[in-house]
N, CA, C and O atoms as a printed pandas DataFrame, in Angstrom:
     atom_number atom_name residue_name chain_id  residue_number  x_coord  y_coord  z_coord
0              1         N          UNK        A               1  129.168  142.004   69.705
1              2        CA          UNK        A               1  129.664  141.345   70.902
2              3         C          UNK        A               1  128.481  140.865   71.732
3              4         O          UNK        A               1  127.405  141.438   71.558
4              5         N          UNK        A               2  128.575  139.799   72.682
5              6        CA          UNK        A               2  127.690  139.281   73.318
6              7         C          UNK        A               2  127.736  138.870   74.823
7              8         O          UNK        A               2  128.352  137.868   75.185
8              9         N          UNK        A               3  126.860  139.924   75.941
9             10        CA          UNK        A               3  127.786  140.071   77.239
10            11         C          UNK        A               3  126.499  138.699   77.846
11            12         O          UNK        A               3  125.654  138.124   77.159
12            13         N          UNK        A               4  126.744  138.559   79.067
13            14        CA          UNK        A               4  125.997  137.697   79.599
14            15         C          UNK        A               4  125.855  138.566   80.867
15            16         O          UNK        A               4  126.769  139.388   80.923
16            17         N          UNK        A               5  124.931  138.646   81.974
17            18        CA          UNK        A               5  124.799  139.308   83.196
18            19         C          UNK        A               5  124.226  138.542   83.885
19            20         O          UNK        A               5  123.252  137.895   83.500
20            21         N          UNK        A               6  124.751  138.471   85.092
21            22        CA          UNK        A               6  124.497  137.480   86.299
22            23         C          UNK        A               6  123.987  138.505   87.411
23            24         O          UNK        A               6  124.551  139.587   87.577
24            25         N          UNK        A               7  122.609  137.995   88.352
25            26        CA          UNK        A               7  122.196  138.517   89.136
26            27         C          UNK        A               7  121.576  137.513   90.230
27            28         O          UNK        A               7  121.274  136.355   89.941
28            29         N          UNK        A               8  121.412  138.068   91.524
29            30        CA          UNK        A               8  120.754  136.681   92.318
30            31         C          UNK        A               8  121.465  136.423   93.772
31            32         O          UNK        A               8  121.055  136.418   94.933
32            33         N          UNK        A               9  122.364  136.273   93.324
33            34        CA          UNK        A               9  123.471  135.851   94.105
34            35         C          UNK        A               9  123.449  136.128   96.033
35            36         O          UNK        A               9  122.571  136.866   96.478
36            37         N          UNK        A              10  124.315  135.573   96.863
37            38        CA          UNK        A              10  124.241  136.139   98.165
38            39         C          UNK        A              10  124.025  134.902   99.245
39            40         O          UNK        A              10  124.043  133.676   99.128
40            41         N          UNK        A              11  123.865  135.587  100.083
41            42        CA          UNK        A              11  124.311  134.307  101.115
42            43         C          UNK        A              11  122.794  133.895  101.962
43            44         O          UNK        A              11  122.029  134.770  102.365
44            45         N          UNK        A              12  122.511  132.252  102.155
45            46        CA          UNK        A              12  121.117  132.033  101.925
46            47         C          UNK        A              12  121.480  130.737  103.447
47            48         O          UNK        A              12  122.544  130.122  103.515
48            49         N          UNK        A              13  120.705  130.634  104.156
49            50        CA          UNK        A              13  121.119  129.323  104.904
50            51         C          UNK        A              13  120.638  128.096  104.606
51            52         O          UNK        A              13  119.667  128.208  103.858
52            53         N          UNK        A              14  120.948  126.744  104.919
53            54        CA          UNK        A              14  120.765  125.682  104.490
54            55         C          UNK        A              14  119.879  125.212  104.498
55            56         O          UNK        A              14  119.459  124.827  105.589
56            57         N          UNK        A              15  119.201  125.007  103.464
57            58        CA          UNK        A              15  117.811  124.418  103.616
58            59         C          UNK        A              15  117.128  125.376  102.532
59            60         O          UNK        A              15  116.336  124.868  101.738
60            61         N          UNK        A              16  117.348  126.460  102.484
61            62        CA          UNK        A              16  116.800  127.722  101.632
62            63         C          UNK        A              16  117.089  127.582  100.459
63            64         O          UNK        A              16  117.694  126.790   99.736
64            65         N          UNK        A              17  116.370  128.790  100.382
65            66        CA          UNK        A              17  116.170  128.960   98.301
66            67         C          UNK        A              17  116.355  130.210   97.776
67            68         O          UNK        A              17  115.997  131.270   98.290
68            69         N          UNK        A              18  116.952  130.048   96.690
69            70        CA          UNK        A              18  117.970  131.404   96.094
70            71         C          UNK        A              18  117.565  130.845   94.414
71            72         O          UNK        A              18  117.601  129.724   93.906
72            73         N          UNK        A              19  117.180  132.193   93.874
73            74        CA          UNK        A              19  116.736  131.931   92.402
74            75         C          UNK        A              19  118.108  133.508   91.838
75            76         O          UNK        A              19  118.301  134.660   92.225
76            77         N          UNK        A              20  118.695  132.624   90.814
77            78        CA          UNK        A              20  119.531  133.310   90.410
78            79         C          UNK        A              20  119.108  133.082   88.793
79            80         O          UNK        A              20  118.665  132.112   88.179
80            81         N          UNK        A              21  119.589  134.932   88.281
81            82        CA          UNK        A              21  119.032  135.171   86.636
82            83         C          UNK        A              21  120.328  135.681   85.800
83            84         O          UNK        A              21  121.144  136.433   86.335
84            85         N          UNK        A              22  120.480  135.219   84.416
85            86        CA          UNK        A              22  121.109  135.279   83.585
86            87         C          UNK        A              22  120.324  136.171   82.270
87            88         O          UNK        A              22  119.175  135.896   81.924
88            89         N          UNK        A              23  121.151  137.279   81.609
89            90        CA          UNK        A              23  120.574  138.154   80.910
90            91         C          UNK        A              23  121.445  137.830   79.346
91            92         O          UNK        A              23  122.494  138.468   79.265
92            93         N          UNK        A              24  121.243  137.258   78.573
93            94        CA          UNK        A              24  122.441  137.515   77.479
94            95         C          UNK        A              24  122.539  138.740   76.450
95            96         O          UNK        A              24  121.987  138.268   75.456
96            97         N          UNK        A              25  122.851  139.782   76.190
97            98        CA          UNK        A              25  122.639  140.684   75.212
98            99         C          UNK        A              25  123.394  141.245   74.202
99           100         O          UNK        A              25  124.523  140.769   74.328
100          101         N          UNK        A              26  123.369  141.969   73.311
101          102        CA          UNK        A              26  124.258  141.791   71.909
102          103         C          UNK        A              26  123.743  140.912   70.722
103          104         O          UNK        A              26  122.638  140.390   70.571
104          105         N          UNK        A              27  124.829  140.894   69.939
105          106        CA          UNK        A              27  124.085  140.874   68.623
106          107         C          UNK        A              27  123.965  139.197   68.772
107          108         O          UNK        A              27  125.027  138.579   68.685
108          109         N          UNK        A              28  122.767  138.457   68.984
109          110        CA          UNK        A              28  122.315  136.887   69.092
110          111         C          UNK        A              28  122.036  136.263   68.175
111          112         O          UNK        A              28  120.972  135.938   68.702
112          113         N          UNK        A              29  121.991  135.674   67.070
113          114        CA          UNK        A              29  121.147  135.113   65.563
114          115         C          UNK        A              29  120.732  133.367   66.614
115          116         O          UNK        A              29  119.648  132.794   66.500
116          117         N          UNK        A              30  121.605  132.984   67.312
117          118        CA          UNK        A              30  121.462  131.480   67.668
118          119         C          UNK        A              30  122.291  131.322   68.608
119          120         O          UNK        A              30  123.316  131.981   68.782
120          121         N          UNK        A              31  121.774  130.188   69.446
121          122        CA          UNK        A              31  122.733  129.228   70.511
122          123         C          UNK        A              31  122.070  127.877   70.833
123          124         O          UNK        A              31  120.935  127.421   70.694
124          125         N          UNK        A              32  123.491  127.324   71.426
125          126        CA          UNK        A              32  122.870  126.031   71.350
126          127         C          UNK        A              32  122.023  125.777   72.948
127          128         O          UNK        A              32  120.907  125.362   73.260
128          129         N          UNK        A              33  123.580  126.418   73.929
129          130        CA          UNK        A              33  122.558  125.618   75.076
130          131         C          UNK        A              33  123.174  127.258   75.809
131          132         O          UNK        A              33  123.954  128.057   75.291
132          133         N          UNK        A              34  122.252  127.360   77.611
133          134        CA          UNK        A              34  122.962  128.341   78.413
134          135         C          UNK        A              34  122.424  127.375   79.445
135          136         O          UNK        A              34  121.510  126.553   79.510
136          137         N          UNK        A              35  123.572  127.918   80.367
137          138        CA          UNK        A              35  123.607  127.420   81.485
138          139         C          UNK        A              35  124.282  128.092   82.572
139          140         O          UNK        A              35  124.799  129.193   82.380
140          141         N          UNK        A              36  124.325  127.435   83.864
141          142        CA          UNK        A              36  124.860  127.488   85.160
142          143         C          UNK        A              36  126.356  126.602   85.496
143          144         O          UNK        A              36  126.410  125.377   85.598
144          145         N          UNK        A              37  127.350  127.405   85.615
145          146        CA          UNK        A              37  128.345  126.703   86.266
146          147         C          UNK        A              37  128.983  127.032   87.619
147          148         O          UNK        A              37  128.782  128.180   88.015
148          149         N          UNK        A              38  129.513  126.452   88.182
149          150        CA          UNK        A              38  130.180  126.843   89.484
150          151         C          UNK        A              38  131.424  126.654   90.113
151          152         O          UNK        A              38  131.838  125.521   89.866
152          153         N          UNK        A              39  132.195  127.308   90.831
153          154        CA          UNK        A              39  133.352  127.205   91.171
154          155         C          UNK        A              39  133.781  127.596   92.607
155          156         O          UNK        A              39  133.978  128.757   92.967
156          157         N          UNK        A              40  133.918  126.378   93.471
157          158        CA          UNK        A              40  134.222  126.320   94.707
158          159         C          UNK        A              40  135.863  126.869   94.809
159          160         O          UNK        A              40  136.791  126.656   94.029
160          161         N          UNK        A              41  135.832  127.701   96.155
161          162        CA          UNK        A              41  137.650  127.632   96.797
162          163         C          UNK        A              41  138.166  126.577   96.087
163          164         O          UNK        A              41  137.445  125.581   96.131
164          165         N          UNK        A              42  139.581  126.416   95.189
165          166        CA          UNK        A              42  140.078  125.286   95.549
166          167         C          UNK        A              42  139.717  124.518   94.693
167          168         O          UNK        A              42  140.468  123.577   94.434
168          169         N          UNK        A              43  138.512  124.648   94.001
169          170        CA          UNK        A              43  138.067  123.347   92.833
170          171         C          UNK        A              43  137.740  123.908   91.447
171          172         O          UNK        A              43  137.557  125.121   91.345
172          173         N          UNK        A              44  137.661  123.184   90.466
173          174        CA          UNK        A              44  137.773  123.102   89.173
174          175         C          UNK        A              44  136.612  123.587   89.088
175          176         O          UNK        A              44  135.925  123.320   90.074
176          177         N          UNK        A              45  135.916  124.429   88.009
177          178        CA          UNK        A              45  134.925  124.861   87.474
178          179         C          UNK        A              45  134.149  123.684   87.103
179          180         O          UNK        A              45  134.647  122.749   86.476
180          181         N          UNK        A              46  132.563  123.731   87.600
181          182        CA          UNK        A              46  131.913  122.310   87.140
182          183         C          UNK        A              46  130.473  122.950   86.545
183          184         O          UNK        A              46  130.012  124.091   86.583
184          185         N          UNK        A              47  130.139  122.098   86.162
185          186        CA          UNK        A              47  128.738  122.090   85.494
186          187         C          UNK        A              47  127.600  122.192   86.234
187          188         O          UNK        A              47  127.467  121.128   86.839
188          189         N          UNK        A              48  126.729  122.930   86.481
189          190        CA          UNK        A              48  125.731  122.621   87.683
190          191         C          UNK        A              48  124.406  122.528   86.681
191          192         O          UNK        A              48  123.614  121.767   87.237
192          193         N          UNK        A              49  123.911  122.953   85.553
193          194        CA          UNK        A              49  123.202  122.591   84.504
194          195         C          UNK        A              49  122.941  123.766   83.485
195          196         O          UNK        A              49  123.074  124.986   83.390
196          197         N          UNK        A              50  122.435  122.537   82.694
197          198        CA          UNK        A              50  122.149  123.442   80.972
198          199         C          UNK        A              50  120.892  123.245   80.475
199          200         O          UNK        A              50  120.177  122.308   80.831
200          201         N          UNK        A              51  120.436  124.457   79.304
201          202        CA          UNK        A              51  118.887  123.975   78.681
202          203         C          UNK        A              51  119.788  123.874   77.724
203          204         O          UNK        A              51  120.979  124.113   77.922
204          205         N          UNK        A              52  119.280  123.491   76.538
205          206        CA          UNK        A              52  118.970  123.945   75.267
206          207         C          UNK        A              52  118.440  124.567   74.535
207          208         O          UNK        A              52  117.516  123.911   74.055
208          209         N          UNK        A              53  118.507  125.753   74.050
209          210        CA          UNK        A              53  116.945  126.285   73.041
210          211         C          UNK        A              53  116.291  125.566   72.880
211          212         O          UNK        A              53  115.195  126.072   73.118
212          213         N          UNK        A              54  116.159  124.529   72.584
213          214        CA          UNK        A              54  114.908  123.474   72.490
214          215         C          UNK        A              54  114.173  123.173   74.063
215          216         O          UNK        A              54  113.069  122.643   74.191
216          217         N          UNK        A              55  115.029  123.625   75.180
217          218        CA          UNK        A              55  113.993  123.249   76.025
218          219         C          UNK        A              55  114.755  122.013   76.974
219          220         O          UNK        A              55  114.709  121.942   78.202
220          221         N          UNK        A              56  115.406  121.143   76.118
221          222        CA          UNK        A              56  116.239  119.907   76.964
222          223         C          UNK        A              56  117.256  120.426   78.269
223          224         O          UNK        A              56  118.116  121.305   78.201
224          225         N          UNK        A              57  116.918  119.683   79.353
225          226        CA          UNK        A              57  117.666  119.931   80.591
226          227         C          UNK        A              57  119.174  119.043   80.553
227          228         O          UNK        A              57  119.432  117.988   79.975
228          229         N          UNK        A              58  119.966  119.849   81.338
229          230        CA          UNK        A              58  121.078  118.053   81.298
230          231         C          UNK        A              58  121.154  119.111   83.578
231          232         O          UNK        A              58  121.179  120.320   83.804
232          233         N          UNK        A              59  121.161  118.287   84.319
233          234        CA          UNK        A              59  121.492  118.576   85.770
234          235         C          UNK        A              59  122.554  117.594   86.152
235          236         O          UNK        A              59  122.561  116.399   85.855
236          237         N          UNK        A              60  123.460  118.252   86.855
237          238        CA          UNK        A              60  125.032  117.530   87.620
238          239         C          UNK        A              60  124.541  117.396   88.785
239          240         O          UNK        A              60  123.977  118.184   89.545
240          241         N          UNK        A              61  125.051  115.353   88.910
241          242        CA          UNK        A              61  124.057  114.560   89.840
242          243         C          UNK        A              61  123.752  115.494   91.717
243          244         O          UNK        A              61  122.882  115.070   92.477
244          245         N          UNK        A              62  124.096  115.958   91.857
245          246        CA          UNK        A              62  123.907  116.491   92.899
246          247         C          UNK        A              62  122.780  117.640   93.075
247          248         O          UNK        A              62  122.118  117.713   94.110
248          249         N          UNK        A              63  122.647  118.325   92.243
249          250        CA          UNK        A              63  121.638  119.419   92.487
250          251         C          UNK        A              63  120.532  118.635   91.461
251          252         O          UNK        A              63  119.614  119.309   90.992
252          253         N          UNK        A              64  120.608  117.675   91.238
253          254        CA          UNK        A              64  119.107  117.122   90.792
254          255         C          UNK        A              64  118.003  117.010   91.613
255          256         O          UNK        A              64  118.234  116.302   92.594
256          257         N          UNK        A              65  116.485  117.619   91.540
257          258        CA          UNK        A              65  115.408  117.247   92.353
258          259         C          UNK        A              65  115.704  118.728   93.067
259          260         O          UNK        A              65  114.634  119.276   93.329
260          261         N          UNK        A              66  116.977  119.601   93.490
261          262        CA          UNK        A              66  116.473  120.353   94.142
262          263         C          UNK        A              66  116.841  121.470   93.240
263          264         O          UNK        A              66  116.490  122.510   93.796
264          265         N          UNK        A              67  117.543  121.782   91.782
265          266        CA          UNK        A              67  118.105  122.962   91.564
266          267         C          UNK        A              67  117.348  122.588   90.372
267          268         O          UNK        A              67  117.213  121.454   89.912
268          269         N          UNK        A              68  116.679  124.128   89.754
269          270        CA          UNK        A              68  115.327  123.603   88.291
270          271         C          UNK        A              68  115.964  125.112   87.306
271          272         O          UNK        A              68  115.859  126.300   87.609
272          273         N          UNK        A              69  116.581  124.520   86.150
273          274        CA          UNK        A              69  116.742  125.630   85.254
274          275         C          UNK        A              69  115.724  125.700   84.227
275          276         O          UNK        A              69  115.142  124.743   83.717
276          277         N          UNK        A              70  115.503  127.442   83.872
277          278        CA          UNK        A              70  114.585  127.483   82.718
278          279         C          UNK        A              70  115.222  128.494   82.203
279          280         O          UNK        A              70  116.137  129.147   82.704
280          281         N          UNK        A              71  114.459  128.669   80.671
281          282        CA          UNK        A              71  114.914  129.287   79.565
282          283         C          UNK        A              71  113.669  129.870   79.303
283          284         O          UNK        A              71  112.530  129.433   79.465
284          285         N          UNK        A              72  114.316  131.525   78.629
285          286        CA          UNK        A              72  113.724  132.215   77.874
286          287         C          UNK        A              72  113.842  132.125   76.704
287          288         O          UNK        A              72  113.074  133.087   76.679
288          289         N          UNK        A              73  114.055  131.912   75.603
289          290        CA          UNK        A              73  114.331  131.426   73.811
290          291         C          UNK        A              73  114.563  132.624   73.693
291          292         O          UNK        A              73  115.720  133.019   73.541
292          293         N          UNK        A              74  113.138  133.760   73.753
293          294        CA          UNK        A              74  112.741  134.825   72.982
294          295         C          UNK        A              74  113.618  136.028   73.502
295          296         O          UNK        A              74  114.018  136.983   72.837
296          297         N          UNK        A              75  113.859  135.728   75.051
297          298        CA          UNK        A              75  114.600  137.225   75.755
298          299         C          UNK        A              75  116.399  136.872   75.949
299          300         O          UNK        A              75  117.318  137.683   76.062
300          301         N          UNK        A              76  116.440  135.435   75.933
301          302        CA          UNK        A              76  117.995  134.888   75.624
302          303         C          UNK        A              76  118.478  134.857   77.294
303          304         O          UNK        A              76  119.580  135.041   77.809
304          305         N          UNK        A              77  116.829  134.467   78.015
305          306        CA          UNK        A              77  117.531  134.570   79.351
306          307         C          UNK        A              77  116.940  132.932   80.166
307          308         O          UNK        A              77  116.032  132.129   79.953
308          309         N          UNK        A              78  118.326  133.106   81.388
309          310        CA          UNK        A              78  118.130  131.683   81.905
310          311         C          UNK        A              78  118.145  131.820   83.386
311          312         O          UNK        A              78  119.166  132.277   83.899
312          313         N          UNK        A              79  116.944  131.416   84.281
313          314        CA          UNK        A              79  117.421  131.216   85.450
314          315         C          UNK        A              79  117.762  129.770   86.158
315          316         O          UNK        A              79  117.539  128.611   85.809
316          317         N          UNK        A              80  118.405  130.354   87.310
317          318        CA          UNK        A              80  118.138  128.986   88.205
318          319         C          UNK        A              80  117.833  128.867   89.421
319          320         O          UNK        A              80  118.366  129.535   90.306
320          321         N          UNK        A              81  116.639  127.713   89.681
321          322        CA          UNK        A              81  115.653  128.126   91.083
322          323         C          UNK        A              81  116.631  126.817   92.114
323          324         O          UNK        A              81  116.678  125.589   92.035
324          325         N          UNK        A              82  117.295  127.810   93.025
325          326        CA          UNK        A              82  118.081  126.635   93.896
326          327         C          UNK        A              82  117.109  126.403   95.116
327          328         O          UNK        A              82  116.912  127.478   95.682
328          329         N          UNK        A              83  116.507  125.465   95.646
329          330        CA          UNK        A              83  116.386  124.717   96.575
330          331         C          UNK        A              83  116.539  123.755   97.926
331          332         O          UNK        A              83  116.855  122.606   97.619
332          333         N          UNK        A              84  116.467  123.857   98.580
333          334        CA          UNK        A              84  117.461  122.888   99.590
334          335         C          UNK        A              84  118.779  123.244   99.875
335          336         O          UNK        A              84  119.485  122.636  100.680
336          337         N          UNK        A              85  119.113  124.189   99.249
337          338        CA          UNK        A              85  120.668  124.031   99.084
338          339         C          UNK        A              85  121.207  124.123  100.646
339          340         O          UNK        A              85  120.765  124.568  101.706
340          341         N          UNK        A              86  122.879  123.192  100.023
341          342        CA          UNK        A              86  123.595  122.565  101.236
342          343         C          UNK        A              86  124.519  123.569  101.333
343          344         O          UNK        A              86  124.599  124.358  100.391
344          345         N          UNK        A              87  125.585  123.760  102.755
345          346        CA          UNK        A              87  127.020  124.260  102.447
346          347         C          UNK        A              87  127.730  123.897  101.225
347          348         O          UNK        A              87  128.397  124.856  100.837
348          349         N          UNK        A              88  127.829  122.970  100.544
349          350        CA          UNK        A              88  128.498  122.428   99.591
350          351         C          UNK        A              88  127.847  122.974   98.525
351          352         O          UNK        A              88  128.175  122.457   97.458
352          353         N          UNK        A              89  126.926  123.960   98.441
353          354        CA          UNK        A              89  126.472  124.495   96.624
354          355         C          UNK        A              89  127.306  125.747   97.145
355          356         O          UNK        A              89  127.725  126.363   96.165
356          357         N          UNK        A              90  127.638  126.256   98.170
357          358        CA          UNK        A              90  129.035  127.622   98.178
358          359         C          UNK        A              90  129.822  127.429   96.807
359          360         O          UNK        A              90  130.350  126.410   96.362
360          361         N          UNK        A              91  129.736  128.848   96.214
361          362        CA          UNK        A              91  130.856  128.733   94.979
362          363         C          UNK        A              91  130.415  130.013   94.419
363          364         O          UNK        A              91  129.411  130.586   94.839
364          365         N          UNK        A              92  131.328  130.577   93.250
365          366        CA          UNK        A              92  130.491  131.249   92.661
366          367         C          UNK        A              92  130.059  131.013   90.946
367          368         O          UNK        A              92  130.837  130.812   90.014
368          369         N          UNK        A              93  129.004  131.085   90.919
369          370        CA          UNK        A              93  127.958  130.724   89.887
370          371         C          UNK        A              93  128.191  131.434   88.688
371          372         O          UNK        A              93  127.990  132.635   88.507
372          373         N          UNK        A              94  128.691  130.495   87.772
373          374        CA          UNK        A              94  128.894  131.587   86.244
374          375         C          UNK        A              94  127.603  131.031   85.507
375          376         O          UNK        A              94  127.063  129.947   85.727
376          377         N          UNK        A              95  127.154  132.157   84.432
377          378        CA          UNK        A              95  126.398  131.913   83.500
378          379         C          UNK        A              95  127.445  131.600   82.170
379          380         O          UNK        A              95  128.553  132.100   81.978
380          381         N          UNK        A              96  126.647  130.511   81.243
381          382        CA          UNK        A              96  127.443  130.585   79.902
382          383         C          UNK        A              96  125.864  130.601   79.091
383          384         O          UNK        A              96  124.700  130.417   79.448
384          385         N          UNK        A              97  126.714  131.003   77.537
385          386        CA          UNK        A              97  126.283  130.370   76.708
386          387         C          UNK        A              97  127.025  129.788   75.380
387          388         O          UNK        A              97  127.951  130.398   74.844
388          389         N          UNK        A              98  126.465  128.402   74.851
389          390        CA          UNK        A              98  127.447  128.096   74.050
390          391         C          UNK        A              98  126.988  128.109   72.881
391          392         O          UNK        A              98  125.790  128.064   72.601
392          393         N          UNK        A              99  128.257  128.198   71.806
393          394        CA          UNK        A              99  127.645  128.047   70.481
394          395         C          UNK        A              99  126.843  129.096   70.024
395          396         O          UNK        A              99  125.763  128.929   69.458
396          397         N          UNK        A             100  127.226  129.894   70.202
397          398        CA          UNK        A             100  126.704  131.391   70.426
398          399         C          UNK        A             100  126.837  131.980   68.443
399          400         O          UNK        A             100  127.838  132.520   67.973
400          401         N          UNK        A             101  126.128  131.804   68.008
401          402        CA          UNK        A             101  126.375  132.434   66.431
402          403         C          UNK        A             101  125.612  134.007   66.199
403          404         O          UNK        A             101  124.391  134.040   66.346
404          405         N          UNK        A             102  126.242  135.120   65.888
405          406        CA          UNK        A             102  126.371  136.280   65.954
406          407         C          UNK        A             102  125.217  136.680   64.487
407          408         O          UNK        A             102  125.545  135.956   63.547
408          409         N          UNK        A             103  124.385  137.327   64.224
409          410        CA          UNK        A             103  123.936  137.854   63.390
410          411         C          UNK        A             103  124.688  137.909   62.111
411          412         O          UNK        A             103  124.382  137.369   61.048
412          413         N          UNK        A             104  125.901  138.776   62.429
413          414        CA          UNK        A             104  126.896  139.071   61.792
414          415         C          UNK        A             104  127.125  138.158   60.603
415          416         O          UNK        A             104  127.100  138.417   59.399
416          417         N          UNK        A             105  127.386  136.869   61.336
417          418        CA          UNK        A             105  127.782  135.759   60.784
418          419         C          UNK        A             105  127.090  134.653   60.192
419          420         O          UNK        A             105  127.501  133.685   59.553
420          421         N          UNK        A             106  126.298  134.904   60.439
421          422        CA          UNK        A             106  124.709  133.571   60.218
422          423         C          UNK        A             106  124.579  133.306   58.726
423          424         O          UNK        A             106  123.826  132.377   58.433
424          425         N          UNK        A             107  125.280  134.066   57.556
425          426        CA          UNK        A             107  125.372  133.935   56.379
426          427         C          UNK        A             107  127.219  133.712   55.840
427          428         O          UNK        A             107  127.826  132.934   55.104
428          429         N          UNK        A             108  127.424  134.405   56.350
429          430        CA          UNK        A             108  129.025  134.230   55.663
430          431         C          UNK        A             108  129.757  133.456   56.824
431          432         O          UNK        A             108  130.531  134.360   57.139
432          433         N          UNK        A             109  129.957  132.779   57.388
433          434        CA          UNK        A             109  130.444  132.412   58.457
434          435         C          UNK        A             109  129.720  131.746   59.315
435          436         O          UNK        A             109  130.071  131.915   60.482
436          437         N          UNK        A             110  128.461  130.754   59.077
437          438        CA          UNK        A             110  127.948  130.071   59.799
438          439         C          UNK        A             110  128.317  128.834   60.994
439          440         O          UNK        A             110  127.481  128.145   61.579
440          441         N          UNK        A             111  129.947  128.776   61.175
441          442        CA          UNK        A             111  130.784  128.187   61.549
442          443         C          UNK        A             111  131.236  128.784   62.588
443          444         O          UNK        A             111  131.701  128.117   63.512
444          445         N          UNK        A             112  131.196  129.952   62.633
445          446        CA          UNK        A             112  131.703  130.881   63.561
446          447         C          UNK        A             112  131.451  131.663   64.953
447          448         O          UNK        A             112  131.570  132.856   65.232
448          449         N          UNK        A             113  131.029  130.459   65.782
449          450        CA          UNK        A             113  130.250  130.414   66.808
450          451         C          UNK        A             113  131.534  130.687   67.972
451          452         O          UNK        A             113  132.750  130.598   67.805
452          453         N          UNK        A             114  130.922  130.969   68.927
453          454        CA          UNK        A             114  132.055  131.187   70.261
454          455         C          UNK        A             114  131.006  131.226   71.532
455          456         O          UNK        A             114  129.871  131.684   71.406
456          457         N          UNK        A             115  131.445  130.766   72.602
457          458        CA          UNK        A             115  130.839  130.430   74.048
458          459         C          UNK        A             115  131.510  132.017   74.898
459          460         O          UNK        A             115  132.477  132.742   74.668
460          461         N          UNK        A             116  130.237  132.022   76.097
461          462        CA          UNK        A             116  130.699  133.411   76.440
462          463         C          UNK        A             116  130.081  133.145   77.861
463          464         O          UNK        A             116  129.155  132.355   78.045
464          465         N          UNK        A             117  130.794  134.014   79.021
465          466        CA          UNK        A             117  130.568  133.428   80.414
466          467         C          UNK        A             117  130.400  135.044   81.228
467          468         O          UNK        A             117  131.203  135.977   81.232
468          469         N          UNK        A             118  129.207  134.948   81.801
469          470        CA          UNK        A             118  129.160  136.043   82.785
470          471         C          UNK        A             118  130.177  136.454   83.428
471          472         O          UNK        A             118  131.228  136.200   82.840
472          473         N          UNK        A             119  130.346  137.244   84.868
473          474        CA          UNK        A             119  131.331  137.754   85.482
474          475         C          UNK        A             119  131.600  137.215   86.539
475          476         O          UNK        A             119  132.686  137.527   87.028
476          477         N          UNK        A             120  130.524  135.974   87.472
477          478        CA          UNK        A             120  130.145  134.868   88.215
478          479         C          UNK        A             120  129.050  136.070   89.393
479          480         O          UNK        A             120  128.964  137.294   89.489
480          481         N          UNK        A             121  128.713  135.476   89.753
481          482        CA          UNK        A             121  127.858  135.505   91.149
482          483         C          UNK        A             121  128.015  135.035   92.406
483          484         O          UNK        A             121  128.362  133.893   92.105
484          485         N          UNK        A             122  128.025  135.052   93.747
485          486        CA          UNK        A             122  128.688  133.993   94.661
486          487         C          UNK        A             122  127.856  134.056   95.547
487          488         O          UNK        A             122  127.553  135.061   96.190
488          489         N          UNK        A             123  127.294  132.667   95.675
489          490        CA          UNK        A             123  126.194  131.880   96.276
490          491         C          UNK        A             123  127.127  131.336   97.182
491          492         O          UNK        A             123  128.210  130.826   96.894
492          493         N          UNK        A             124  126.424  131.541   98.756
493          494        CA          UNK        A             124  127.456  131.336   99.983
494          495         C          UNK        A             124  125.560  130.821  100.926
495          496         O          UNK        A             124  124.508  131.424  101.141
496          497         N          UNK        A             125  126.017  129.630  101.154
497          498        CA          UNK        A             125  125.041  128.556  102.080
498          499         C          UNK        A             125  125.793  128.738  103.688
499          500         O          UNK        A             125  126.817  128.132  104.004
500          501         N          UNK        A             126  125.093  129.644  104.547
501          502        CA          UNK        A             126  125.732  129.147  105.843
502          503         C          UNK        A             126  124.890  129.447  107.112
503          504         O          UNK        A             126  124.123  130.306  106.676
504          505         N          UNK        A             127  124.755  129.371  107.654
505          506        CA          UNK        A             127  123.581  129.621  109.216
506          507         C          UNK        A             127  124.747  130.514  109.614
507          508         O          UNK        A             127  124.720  131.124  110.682
C-alpha cells in the first residue's frame, strides 16, 4: 500500500509564505507525476501544480511566479514553496501521486498503476 502525508499547513497573512511537504511511503517501484491540489468552501477540487519524476513542472495560471514545486525522485517527496499568497489560495491542499506502480507489480502487472491522495492540509490566508 502507498500512503502520502501532508504537512505545512496553517494560517499565514497575505503577502506571506508557507512551504508545505508531501511524504509518499510504501511499497513505490515508479510514478509518473506528484503534486499539489486544492479545494476551496464550495468549489471543485483544482490543480495547483505537478512535477514529474523527470523534473517537468506544469503550474495553474494563478499561482505561477509565486507558488515553486520541487521533487525528491530518491525520497518520493514533494514540496510546495507558496509565496505572495492571496485570500483566494484559502483551501485545503491535497498531495497526490499518479500512476503510482507498486513493486509488487512492476513484473506481472505492469499496467497496474493507481493514483493516491494525502488526507489534505488547510492553508487559510487572512490578516
Amino acid at each position: 500500500q502507498v500512503q502520502l502525508v501532508e504537512s505545512g499547513g496553517g494560517l499565514v497573512q497575505p503577502g506571506g509564505s508557507l512551504r508545505l511537504s508531501c511524504a509518499a511511503s510504501g511499497d513505490i517501484y515508479s510514478f509518473s507525476t506528484m503534486g499539489w491540489y486544492r479545494q476551496a468552501p464550495g468549489k471543485q477540487r483544482e490543480l495547483v501544480a505537478t512535477v514529474t519524476s523527470g523534473g517537468i513542472t506544469n503550474y495553474e495560471d494563478s499561482v505561477k511566479g509565486r507558488f515553486t514545486i520541487a521533487i525528491d525522485t530518491s525520497k518520493h517527496t514533494v514540496s510546495l514553496q507558496m509565496s505572495a499568497v492571496k485570500p483566494e489560495d484559502t483551501a485545503v491542499y491535497y498531495c497526490n501521486a499518479a500512476r503510482v506502480l507498486q513493486t509488487k507489480d512492476a513484473y506481472l502487472c505492469p499496467w497496474c498503476s493507481g493514483d493516491y491522495w494525502g488526507q489534505g492540509t488547510q492553508v487559510t490566508v487572512s490578516s
